[in-house]
C-alpha positions as a Markdown table, in Angstrom:
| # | Residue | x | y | z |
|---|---|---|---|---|
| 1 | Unk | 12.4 | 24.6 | 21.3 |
| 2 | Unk | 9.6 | 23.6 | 19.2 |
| 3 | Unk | 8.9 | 20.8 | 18.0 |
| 4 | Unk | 7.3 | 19.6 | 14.8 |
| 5 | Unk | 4.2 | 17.8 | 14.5 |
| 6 | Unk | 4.7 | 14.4 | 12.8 |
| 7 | Unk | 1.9 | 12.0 | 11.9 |
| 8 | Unk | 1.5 | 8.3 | 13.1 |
| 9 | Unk | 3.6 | 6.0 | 12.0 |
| 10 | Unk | 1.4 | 4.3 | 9.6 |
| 11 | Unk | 0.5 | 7.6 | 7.8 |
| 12 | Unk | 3.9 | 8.5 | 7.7 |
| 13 | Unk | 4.8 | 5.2 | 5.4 |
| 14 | Unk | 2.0 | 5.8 | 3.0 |
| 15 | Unk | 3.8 | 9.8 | 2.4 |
| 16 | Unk | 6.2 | 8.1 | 1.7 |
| 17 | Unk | 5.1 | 5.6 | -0.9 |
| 18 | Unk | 3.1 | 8.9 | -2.7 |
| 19 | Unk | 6.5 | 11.3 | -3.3 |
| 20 | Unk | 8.7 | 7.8 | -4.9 |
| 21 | Unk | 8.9 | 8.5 | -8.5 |
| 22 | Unk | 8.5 | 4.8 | -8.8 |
| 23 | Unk | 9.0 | 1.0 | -6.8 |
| 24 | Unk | 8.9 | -2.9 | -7.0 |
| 25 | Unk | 5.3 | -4.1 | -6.0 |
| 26 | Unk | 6.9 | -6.8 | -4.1 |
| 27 | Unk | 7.4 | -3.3 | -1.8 |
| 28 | Unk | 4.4 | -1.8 | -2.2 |
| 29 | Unk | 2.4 | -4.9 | -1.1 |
| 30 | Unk | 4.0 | -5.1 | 2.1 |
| 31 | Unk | 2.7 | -1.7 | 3.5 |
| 32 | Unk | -0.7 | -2.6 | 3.6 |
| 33 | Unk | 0.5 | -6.1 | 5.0 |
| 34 | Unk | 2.0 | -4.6 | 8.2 |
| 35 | Unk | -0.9 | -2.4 | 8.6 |
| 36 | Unk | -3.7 | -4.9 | 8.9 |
| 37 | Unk | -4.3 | -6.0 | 5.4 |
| 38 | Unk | -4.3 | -9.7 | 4.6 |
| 39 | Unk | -4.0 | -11.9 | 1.4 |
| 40 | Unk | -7.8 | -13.9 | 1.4 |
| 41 | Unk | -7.2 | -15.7 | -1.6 |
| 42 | Unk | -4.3 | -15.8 | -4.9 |
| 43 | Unk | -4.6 | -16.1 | -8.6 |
| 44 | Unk | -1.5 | -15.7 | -10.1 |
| 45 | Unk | -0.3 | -12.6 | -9.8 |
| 46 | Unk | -3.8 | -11.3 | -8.5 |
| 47 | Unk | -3.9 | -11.3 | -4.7 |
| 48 | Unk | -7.2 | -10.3 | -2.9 |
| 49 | Unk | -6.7 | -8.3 | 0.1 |
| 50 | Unk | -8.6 | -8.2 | 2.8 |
| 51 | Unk | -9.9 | -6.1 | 5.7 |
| 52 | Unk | -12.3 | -6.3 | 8.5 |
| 53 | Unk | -15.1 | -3.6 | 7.8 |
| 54 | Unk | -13.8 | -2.8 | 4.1 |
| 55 | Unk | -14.4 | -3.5 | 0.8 |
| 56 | Unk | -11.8 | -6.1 | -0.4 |
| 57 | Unk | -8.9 | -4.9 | -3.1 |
| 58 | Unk | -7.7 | -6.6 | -6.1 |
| 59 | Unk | -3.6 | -6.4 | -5.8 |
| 60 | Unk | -2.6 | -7.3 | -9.4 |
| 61 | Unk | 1.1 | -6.8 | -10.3 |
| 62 | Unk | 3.9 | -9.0 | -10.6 |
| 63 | Unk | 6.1 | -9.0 | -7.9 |
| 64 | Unk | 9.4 | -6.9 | -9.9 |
| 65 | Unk | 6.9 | -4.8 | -11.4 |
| 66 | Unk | 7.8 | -1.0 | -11.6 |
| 67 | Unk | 4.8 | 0.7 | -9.8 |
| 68 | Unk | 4.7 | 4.9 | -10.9 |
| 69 | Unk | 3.3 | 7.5 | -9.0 |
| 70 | Unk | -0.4 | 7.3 | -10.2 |
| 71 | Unk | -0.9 | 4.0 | -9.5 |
| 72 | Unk | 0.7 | 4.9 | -5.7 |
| 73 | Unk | -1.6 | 7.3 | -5.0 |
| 74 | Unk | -4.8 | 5.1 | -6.3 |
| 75 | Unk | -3.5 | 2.0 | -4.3 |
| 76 | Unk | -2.9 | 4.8 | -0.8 |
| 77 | Unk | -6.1 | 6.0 | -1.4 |
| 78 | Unk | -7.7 | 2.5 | -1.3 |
| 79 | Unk | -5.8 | 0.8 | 1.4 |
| 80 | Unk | -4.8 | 3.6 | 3.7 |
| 81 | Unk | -7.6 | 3.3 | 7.0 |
């Protein structure tokens, strides 16, 4: 039997995240949370986050916030190592 080739586990989430028509940011910002990401500093609803050895993203959405499918893929393409 063969088996199917299936990505790491932290690849697989971000997949994920880019095929969801849309979702809460409160859900999105916890992805790059679990995978290393962390909040340096909070203005509002602007959170910083940070990364050893890259640049540092701007997270700014409220936390009920729809979040569509554009946006996903901009936010995976910065954050995903």
């Amino acid at each position: 039997m063969k088996v199917k080739w299936r990505p790491p586990h932290r690849y697989r989430r971000w997949n994920v995240l880019r095929h969801e028509p849309s979702l809460k940011a409160q859900l999105i910002l916890a992805a790059p949370l679990r995978i290393g990401w962390r909040v340096k500093r909070q203005a509002g609803s602007h959170r910083t986050l940070t990364k050893p050895n890259w640049p540092d993203v701007v997270f700014a959405f409220h936390d009920g916030e729809e979040i569509g499918p554009k946006m996903l893929a901009l936010l995976a393409k910065h954050l995903n190592p």
